[in-house]
MARBA-3410 file (N, C-alpha, C, O; in Angstrom, 1 decimal):
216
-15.1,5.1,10.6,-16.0,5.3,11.6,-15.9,6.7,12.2,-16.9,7.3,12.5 ~ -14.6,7.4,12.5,-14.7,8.3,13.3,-14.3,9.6,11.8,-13.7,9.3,10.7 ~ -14.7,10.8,12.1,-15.0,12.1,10.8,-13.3,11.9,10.9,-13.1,12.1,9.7 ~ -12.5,11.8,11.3,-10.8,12.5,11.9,-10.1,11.1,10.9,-8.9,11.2,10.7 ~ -10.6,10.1,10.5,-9.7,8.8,9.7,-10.6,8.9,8.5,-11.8,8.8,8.6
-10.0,8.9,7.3,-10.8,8.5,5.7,-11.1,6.8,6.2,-10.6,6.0,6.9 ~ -12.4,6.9,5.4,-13.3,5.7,5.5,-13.3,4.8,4.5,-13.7,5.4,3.5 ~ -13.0,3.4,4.3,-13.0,2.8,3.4,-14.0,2.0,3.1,-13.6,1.0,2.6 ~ -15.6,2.0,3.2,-16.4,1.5,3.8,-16.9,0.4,3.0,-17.8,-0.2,3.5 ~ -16.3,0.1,1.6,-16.8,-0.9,0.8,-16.7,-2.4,1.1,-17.5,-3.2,0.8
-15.5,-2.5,1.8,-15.3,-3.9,2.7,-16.3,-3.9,4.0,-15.9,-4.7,4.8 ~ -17.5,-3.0,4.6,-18.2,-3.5,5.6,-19.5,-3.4,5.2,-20.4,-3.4,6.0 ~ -19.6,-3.4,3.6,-20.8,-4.0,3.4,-21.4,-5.2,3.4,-22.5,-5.5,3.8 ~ -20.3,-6.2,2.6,-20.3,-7.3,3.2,-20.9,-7.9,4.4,-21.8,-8.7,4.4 ~ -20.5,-7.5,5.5,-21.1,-7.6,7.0,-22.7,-7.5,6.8,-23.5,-8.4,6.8
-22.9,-6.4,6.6,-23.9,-6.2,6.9,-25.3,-7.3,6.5,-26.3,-7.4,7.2 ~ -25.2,-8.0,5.3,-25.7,-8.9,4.4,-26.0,-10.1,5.5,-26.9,-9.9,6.3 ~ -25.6,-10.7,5.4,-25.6,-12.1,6.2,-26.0,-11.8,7.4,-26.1,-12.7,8.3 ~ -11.9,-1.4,32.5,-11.9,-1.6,33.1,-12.5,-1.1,34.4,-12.4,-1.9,35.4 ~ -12.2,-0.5,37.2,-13.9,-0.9,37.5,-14.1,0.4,37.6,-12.9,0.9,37.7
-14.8,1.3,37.7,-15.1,2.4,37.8,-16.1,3.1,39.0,-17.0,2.4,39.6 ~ -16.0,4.4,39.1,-17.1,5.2,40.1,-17.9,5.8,39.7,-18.2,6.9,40.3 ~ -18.6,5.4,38.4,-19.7,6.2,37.8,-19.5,7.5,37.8,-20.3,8.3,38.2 ~ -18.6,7.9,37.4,-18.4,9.6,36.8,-17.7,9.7,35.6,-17.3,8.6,35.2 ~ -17.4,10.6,34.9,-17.1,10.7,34.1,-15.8,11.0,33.7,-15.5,11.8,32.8
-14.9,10.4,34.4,-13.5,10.6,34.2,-13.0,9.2,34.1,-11.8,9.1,33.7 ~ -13.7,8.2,34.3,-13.5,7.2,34.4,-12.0,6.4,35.3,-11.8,6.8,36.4 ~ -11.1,5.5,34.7,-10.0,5.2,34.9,-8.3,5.5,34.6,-7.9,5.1,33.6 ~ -7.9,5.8,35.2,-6.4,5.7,34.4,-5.7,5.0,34.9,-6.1,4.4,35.9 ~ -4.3,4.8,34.4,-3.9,3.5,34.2,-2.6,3.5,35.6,-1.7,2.7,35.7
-2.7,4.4,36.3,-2.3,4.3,37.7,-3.4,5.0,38.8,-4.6,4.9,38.5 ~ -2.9,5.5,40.0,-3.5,5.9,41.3,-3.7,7.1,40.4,-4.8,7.6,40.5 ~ -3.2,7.5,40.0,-3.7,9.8,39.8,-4.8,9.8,39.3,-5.1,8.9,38.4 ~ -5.8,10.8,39.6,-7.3,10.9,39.2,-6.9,11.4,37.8,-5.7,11.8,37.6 ~ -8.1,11.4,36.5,-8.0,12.3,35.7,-8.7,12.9,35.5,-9.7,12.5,36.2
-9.0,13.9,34.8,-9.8,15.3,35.4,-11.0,15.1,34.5,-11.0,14.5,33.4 ~ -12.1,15.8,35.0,-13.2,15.5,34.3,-13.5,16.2,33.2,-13.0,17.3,33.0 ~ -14.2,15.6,32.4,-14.6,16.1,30.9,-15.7,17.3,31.5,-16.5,17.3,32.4 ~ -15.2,18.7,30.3,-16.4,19.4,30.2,-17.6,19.2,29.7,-17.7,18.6,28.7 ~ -18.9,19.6,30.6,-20.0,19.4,30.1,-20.5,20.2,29.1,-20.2,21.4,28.9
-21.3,19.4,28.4,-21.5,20.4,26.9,-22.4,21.2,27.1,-23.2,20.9,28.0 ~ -22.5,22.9,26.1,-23.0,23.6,26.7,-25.0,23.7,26.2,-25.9,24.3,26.5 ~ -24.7,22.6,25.3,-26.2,22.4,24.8,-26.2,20.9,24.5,-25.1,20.3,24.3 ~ -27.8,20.2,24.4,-27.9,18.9,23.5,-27.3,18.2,25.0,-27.0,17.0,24.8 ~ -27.2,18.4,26.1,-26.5,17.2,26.9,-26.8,16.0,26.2,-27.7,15.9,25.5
-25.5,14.8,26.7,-25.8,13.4,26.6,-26.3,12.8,27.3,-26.3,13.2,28.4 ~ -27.1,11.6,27.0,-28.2,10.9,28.1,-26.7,10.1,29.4,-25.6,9.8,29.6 ~ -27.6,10.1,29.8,-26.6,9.0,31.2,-26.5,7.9,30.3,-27.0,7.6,29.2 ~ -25.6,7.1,31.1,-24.7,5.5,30.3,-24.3,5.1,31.8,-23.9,5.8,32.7 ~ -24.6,3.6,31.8,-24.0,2.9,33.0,-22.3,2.7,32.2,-21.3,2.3,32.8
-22.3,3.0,31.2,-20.6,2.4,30.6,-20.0,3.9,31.2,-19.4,4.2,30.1 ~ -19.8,4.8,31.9,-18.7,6.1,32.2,-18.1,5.5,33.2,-17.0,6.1,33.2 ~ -18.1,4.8,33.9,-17.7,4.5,34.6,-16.4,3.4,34.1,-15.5,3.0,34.9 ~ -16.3,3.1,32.8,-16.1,1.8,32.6,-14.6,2.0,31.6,-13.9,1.2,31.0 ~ -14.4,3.4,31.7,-13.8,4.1,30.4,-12.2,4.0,31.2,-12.3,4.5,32.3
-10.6,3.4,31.0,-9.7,3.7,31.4,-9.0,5.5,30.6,-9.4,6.0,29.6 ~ -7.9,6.1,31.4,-7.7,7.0,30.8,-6.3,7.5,31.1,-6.0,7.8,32.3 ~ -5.3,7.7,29.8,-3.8,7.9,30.4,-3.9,8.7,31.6,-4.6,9.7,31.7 ~ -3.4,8.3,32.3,-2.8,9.4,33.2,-1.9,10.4,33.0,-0.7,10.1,32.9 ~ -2.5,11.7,33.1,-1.8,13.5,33.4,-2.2,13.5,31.8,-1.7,14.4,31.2
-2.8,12.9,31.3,-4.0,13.2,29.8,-5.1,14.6,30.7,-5.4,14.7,31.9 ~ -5.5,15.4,29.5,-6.3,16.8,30.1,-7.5,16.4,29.4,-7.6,15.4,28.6 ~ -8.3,17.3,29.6,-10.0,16.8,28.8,-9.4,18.0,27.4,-8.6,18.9,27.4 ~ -10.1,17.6,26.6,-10.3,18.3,25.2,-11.4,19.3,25.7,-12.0,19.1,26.7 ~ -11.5,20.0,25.0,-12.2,21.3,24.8,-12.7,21.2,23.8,-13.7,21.9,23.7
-12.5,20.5,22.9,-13.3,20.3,20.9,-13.9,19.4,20.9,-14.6,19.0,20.0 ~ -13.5,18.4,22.4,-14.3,17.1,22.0,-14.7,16.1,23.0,-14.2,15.0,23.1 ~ -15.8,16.9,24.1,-16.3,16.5,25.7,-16.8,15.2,25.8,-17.0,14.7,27.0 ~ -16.9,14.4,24.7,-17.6,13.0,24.7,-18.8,12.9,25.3,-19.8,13.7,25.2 ~ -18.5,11.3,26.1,-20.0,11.4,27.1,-20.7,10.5,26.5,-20.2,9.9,25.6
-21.5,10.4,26.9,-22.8,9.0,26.7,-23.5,9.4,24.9,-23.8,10.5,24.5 ~ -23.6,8.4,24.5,-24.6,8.9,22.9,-25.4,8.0,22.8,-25.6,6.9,23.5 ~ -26.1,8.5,21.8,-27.3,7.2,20.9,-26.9,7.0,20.0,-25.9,7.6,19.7 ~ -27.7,5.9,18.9,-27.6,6.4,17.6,-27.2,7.6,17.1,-26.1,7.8,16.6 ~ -28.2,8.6,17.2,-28.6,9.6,17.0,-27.2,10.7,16.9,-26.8,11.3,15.8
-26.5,10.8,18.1,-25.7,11.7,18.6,-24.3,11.2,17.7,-23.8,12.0,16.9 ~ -23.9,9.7,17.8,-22.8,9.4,17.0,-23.1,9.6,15.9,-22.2,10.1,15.3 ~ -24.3,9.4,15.3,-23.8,9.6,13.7,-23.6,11.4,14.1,-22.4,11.8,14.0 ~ -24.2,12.1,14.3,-23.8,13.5,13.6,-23.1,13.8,14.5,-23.9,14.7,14.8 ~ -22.2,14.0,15.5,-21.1,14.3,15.8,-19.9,13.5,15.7,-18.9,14.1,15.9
-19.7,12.3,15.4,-18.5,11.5,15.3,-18.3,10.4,14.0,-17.1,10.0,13.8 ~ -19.1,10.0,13.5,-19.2,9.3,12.0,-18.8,10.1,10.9,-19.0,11.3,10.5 ~ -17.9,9.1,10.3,-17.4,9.9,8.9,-18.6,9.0,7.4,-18.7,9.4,6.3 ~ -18.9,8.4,7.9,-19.8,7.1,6.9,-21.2,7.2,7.9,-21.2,6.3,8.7 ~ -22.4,8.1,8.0,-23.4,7.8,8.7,-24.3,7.1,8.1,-24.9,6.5,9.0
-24.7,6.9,7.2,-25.5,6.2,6.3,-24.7,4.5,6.6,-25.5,3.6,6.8 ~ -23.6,4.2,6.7,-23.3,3.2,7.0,-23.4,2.7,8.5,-24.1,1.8,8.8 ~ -22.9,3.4,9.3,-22.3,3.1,10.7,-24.5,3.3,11.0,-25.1,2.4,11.5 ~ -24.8,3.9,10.8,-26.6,3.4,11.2,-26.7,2.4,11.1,-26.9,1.8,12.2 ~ -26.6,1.6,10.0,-27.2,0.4,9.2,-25.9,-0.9,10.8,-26.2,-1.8,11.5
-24.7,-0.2,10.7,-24.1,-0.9,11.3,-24.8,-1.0,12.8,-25.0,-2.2,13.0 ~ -25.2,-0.3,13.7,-25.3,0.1,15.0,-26.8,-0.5,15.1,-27.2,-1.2,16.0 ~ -27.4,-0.1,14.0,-29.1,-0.9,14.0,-29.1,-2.1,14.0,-29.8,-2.9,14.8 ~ -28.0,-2.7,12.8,-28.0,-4.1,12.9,-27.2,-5.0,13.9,-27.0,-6.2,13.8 ~ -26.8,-4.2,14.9,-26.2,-4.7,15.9,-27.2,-4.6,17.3,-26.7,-4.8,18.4
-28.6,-4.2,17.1,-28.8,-3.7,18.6,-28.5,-2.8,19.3,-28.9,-2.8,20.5 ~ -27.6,-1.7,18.8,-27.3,-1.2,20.0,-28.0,-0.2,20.4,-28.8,0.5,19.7 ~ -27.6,-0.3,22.0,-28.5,0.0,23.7,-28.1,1.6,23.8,-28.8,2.5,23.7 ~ -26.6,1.6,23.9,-25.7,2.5,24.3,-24.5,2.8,24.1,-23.8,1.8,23.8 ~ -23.6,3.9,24.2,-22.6,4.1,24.1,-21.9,5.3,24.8,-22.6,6.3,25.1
-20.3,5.4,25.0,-20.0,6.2,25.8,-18.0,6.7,25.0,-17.1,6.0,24.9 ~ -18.1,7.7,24.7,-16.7,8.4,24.6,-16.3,8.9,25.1,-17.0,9.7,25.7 ~ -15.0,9.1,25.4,-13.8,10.2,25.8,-12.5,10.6,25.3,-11.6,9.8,25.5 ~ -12.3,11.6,24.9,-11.0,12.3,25.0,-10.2,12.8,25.8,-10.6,13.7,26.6 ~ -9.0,12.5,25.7,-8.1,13.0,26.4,-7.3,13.8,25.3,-7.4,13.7,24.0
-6.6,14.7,26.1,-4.8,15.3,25.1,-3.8,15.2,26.1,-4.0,15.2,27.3 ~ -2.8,15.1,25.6,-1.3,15.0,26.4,-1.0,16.3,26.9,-1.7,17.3,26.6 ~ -0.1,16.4,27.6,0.1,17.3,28.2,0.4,18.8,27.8,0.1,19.9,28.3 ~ 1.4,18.3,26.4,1.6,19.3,25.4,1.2,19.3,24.2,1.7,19.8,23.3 ~ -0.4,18.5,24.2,-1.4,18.6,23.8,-0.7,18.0,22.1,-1.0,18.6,21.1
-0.2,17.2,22.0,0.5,16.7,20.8,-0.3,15.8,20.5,-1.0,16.0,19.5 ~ -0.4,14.9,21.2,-1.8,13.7,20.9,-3.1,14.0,21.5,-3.5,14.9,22.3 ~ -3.5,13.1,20.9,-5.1,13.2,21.2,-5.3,11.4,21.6,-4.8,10.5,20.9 ~ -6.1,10.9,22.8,-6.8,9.7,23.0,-8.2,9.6,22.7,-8.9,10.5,23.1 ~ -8.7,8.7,22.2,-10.1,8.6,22.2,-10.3,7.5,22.8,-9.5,6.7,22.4
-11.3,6.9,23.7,-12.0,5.7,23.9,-13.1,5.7,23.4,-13.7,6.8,23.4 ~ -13.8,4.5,22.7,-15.7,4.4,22.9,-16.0,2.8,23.4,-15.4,1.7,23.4 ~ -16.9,3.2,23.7,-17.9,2.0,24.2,-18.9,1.7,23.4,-19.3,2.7,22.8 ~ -19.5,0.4,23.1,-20.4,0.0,22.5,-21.3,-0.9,22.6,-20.8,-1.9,22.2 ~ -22.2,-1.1,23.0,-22.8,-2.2,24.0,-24.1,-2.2,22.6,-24.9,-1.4,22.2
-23.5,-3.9,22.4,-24.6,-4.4,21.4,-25.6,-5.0,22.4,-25.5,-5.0,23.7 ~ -27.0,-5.9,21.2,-27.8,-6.6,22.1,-27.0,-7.8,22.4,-26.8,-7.9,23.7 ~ -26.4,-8.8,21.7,-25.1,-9.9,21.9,-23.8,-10.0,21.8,-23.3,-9.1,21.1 ~ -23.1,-10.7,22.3,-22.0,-10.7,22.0,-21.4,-11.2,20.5,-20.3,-10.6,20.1 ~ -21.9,-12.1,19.7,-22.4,-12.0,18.5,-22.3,-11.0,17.5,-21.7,-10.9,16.5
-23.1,-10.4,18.1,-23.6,-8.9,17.6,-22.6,-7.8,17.8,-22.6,-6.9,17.0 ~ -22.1,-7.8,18.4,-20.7,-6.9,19.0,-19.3,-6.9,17.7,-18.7,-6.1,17.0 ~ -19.5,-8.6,17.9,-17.8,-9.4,17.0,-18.6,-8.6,15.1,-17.9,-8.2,14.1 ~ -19.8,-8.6,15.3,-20.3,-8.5,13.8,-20.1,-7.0,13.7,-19.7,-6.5,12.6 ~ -20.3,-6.1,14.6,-20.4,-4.7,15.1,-18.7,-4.1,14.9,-18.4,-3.1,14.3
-17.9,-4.8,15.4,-16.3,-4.5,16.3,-15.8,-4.6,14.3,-15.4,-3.6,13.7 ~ -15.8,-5.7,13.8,-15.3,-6.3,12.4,-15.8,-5.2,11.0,-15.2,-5.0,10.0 ~ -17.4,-4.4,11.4,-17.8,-3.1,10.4,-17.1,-2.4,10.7,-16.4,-2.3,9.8 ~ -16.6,-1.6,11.8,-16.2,-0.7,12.1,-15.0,-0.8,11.7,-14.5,0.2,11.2 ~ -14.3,-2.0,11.9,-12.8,-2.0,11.3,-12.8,-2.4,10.0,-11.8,-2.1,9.4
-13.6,-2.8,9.5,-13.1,-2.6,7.5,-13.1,-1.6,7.2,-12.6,-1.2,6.2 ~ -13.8,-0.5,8.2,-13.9,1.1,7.2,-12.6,1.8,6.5,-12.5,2.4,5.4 ~ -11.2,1.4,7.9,-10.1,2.2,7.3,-9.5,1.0,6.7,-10.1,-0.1,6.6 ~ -7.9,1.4,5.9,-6.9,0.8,5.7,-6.0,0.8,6.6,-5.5,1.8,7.1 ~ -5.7,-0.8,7.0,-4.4,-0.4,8.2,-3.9,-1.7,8.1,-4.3,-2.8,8.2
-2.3,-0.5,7.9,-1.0,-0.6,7.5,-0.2,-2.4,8.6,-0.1,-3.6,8.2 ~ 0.3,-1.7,10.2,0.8,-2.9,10.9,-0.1,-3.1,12.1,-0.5,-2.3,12.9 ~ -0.5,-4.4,12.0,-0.8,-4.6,13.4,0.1,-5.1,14.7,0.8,-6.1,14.4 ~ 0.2,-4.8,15.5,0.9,-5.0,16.8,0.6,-6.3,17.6,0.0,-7.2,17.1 ~ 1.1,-6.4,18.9,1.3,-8.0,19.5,0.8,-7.6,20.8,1.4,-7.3,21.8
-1.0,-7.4,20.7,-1.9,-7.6,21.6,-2.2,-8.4,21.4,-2.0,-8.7,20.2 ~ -2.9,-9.6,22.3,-3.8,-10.2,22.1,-5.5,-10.3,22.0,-6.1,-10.1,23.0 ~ -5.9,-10.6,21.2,-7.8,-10.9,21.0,-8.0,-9.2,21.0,-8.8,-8.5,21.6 ~ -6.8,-8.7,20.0,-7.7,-7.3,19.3,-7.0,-7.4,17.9,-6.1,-8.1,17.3 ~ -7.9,-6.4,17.6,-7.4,-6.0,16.2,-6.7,-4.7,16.5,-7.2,-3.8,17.1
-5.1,-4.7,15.8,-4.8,-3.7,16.2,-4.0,-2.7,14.7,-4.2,-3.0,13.5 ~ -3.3,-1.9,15.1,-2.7,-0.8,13.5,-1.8,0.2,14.3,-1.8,0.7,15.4 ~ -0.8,0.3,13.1,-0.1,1.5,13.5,0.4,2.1,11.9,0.9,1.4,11.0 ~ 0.1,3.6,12.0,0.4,4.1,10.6,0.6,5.2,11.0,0.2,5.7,12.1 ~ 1.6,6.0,9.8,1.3,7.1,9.6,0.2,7.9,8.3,0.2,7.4,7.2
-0.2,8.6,8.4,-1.1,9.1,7.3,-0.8,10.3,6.9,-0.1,10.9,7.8 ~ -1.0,11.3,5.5,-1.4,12.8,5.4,-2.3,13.1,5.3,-3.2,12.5,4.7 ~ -2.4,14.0,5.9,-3.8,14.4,6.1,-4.0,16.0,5.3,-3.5,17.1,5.7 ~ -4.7,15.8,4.4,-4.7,16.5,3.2,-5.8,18.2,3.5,-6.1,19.2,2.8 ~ -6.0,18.0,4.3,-6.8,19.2,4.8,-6.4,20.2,5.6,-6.9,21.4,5.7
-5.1,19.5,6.8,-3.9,20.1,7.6,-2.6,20.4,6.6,-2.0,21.4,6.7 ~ -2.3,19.6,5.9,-0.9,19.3,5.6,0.1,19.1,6.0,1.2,19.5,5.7 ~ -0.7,18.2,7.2,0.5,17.3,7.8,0.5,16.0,7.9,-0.3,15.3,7.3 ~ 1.4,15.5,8.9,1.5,13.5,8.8,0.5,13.3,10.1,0.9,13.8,11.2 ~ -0.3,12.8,10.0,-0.8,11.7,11.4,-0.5,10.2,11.5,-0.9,9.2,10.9
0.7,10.3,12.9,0.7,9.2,13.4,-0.4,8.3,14.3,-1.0,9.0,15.2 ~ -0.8,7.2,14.2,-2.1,6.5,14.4,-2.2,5.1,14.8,-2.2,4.3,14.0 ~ -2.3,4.8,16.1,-2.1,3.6,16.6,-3.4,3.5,17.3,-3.8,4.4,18.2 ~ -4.1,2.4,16.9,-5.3,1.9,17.3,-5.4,0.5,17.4,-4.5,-0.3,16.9 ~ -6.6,0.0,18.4,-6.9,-1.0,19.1,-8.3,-1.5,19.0,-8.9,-0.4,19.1
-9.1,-2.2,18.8,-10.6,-2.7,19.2,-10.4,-3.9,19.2,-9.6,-4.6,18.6 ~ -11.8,-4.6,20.8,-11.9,-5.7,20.7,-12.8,-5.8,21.2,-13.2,-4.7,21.7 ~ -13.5,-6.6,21.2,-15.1,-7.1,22.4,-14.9,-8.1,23.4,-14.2,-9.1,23.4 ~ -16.0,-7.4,24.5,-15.4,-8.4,25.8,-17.6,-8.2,26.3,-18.4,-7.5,26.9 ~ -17.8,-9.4,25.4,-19.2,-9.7,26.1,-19.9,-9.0,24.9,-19.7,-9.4,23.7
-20.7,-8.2,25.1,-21.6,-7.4,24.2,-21.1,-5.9,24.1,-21.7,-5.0,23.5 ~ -20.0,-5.8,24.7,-19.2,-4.5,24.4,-17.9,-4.8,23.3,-17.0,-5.6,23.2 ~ -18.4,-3.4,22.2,-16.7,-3.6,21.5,-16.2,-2.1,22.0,-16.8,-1.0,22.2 ~ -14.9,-2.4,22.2,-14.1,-1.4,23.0,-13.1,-0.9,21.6,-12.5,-1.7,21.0 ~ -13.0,0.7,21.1,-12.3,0.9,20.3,-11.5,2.2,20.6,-12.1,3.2,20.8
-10.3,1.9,20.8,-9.3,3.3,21.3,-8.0,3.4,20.4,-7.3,2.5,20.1 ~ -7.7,4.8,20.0,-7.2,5.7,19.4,-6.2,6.9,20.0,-6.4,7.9,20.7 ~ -5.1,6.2,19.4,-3.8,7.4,19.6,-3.7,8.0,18.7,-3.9,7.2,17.8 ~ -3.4,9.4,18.3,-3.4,10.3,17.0,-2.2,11.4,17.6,-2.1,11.9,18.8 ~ -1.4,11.6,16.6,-0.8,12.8,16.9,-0.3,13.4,15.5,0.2,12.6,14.7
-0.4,14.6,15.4,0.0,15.4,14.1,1.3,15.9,14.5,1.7,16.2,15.6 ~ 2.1,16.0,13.2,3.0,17.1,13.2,3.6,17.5,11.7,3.3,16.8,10.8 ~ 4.5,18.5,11.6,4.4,19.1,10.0,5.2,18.1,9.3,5.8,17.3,9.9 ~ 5.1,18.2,7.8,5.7,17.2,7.0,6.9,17.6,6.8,7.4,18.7,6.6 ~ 7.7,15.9,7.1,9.4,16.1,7.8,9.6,15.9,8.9,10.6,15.2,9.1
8.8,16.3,10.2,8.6,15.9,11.4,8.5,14.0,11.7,8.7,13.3,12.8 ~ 8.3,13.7,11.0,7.7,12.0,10.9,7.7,12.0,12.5,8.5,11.9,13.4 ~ 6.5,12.0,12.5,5.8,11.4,13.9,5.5,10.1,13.9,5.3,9.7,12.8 ~ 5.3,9.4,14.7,5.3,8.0,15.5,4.0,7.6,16.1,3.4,8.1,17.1 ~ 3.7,6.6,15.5,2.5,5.9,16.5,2.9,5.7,18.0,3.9,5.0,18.1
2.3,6.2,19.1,2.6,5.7,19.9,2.1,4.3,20.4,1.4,4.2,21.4 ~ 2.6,3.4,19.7,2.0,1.9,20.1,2.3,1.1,21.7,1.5,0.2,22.2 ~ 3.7,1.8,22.6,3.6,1.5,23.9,2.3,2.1,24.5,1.5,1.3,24.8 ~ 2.0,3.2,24.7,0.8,3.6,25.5,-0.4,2.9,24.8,-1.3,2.8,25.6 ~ -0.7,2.5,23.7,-2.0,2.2,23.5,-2.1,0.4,23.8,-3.2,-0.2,23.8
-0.9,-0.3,24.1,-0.9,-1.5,24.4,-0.9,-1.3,26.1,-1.7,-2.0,26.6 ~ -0.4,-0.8,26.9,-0.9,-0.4,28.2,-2.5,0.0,28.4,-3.3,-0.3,29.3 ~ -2.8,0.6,27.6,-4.3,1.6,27.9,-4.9,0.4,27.3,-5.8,0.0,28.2 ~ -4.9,-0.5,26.3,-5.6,-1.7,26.0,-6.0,-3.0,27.2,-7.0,-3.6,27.5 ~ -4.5,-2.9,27.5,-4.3,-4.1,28.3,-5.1,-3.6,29.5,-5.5,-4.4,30.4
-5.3,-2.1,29.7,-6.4,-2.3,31.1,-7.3,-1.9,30.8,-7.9,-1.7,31.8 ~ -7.8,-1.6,30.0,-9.0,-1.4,29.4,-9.5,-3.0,29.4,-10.5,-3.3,30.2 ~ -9.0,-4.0,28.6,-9.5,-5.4,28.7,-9.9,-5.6,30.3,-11.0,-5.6,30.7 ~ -8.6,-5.6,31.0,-9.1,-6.0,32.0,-10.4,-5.6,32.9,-11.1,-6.4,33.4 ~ -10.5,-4.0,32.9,-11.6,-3.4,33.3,-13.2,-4.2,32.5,-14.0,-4.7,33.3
-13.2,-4.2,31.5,-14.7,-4.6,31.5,-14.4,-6.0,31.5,-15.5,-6.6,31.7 ~ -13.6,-6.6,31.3,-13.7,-8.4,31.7,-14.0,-8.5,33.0,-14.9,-9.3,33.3 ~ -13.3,-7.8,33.9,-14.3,-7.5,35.3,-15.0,-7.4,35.7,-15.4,-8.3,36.4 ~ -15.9,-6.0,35.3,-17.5,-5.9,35.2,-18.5,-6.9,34.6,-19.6,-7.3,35.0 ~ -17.8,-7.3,33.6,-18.9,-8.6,33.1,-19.1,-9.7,33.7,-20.0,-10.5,33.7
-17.9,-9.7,34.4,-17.7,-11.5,35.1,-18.4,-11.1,36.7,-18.5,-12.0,37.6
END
């Protein structure tokens, strides 16, 4: 799904056949400290999204510079963030969807990278069929002891850097939203870098809770 993970997308064809926020764009983090707002892009703005508000976000994480997020369509995800667009259309059409909303963070010493997205199908239905394409695309290695997600933790090479990416991810749906977030961090080969699987089981766990809120 995302251009930054190889796509395996032969297992989501298949499919196809058959937490609270203040409306800005910084959304939540996972204590009291504000997090700082995403740069606005300097062309093409994104449409408004009632989901910005809806986004959790580590705390003392900084905004990216390579990667402002923000509200999309169709349109916007496939050609800035799809590694498979010819698929992930077919996916997103056949799911209804309304809207959607990303963000990046980096760590402090800018070693990882966080992603959240949002995805608001027409059903909830449509979401679980939406949440399940998007996850056949990659291969992944362990899953972790969240509950009602699909979760992974790997390392990868990444053949274009030549280095290892460590990679711990999460997606689940809560209503007609599937919620999918991403820890990444690079470092040179020999380094063996690490999934950070504690922060992304925190950032999950209130992430659920945030939009199980809003929906109820």
């Amino acid at each position: 799904m995302d251009r930054t993970t190889p796509g395996a997308a032969v297992v989501v064809i298949a499919l196809l056949l058959g937490v609270t926020g203040c409306g800005s764009d910084a959304g939540a983090t996972v204590d009291t400290a504000s997090a700082p707002k995403a740069t606005k892009p300097l062309k093409d703005p994104a449409p408004k999204s009632s989901l910005d508000g809806l986004v959790v976000l580590p705390s003392g994480y900084v905004a990216d510079s390579r990667d402002t997020g923000g509200a999309f369509t169709v349109s916007t995800f496939l050609d800035r963030w799809s590694a498979v667009p010819a698929l992930d259309r077919a996916l997103l059409l056949n799911a209804g969807f309304t809207e959607g909303y990303r963000a990046t963070r980096l760590s402090p010493d800018k070693k990882k990278r966080f992603t959240v997205q949002l995805f608001k199908a027409a059903t909830p239905a449509k979401a679980k069929t939406l949440q399940q394409g998007f996850w056949g695309q990659d291969t992944h290695v362990r899953s972790l002891n969240i509950p009602n997600a699909l979760t992974d933790a790997r390392v990868e090479y990444d053949g274009g850097t030549g280095q290892s990416e460590a990679v711990a991810e999460s997606s689940f749906v809560v209503g007609a939203l599937v919620a999918t977030l991403t820890i990444r961090q690079t470092g040179a080969l020999g380094t063996n870098p690490q999934p950070d699987t504690a922060l992304l089981t925190t950032l999950t766990t209130h992430q659920r809770a945030r939009l199980t809120t809003k929906s109820s």
